[in-house]
C-alpha positions in Angstrom: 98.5 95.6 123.5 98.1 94.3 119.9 97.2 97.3 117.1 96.3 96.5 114.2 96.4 98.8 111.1 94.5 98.2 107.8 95.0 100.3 104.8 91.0 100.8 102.8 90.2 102.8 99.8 86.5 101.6 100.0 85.4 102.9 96.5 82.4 101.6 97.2 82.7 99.2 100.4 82.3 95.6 99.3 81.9 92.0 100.5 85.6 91.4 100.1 86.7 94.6 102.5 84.7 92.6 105.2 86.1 89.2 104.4 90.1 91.4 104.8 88.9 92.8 107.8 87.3 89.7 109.5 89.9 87.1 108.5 92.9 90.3 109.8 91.2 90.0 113.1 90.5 86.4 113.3 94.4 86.0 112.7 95.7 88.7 114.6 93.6 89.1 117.8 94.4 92.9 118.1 92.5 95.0 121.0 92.5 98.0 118.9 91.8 98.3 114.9 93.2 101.3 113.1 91.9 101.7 109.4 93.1 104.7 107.2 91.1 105.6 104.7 91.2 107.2 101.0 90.0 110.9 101.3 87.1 111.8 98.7 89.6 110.1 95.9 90.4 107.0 94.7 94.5 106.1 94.5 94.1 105.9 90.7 93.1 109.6 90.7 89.5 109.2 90.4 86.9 111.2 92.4 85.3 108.1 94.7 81.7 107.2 94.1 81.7 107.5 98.0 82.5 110.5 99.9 85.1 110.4 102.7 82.5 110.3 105.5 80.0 107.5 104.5 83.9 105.3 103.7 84.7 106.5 107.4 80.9 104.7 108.5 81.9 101.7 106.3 84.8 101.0 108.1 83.5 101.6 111.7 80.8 98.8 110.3 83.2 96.7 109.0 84.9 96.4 112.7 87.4 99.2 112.5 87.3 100.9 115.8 89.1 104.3 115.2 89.1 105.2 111.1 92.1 107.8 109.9 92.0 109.9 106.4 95.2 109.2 104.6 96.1 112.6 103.2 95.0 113.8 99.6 99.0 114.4 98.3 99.6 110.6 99.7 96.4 109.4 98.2 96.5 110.9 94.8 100.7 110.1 94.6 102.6 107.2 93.4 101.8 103.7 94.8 105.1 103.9 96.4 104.0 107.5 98.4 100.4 105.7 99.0 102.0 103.1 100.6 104.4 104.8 102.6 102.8 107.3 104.0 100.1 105.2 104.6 102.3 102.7 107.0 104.4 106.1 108.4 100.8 107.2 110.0 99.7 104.2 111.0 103.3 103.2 112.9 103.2 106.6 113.9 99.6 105.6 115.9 101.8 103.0 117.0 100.2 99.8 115.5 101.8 96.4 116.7 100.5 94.8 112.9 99.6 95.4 109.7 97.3 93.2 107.4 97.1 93.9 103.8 95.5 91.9 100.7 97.6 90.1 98.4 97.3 87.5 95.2 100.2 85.6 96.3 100.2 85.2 100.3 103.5 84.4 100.5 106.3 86.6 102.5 109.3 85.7 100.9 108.1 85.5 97.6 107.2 89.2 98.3 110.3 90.0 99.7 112.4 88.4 97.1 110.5 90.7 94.4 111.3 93.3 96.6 114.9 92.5 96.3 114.9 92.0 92.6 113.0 95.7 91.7 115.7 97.2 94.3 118.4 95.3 92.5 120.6 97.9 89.9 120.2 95.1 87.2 116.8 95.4 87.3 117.0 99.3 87.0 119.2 98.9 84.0 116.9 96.9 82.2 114.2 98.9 82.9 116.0 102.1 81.8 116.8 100.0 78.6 113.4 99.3 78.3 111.5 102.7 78.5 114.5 104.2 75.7 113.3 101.2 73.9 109.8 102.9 73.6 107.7 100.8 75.6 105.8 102.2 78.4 106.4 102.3 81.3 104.0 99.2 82.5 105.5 97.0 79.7 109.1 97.9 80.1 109.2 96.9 84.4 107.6 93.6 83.3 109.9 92.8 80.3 113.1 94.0 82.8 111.6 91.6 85.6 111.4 88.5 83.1 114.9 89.2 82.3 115.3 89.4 86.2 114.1 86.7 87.9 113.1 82.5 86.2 111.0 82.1 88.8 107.3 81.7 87.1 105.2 82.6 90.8 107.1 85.9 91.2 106.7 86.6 87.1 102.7 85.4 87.6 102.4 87.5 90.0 104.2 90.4 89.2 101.4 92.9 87.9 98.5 91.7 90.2 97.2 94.8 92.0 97.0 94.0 95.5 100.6 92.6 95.1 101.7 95.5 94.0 100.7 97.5 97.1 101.7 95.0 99.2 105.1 95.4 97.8 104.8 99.1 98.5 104.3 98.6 102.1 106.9 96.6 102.5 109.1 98.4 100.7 108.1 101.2 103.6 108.0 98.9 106.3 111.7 98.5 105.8 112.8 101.7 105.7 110.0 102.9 108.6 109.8 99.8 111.5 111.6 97.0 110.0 109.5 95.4 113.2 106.2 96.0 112.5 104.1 92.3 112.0 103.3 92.0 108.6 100.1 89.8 108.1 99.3 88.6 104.3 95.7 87.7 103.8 95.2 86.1 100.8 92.7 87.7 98.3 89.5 85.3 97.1 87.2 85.3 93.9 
């Protein structure tokens, strides 16, 4: 049985979320779709112009068939602790894939950013960086630069979806190394 979990903040439900969710399905063929949800706040901390319930509806609509609340302490965390906890329920509900957006739809281009923000050179940079005075935003950019001469991972370093993405994946790792990860690649 192919499960396939989707990760939605819906704040407010747009033509894109249905574009993810019908091209996840189109590629992945699952019999069941899992989507967990943002509670009645936004990642970023904000309270969402939708509450929890009519997001729940949306993503029913949009083809989900069983819809999950992701936890306000995951929700209003880090992006790291959004993302993990996020992929721990979802494997937890035993999902066989998991489609997320991204900028750059490219696995091991991911991965290898991945390697290089896990890498200690990296962390010295940035450490260098943030006693240097420059926030915190600034100073993980100007330490990847100095990390990597590759222009697609630098270009696409700060884009937001990407930056989940690499989340997950960092939390795929450590929580089923095995789940199928599915990339589908943002438009507009």
């Amino acid at each position: 049985m192919k499960v396939l979990g989707v990760i939605l903040e819906l704040n407010p439900p747009h033509n894109a979320h249905k574009y993810f969710i019908e091209k996840a399905k189109e590629q992945i063929k699952p019999d069941l779709t899992i989507a967990i949800i943002s509670c009645n706040f936004a990642q970023r901390g904000e309270i969402s112009i939708i509450s929890k319930y009519e997001k729940t509806k949306a993503a029913l609509n949009l083809g989900a068939d069983l819809v999950i609340e992701l936890p306000v302490f995951a929700t209003l965390n880090s992006a790291e602790l959004f993302g993990y906890y996020a992929v721990k329920i979802l494997n937890d509900f035993k999902i066989t894939d998991l489609a997320f957006g991204v900028e750059l739809d490219d696995l091991n281009l991911l991965k290898k950013t991945n390697e290089i923000l896990e890498s200690p050179s990296y962390n010295e940079k940035l450490k260098a960086n943030l006693k240097q005075g420059f926030s915190y935003k600034k100073a993980s950019l100007l330490a990847f630069k100095e990390s990597t001469d590759n222009p697609i991972l630098t270009e696409n370093f700060n884009k937001p979806n990407n930056t989940l993405a690499l989340k997950y994946l960092s939390a795929i790792d450590k929580i089923n190394p095995k789940l199928q990860v599915n990339l589908i690649k943002r438009i507009g």
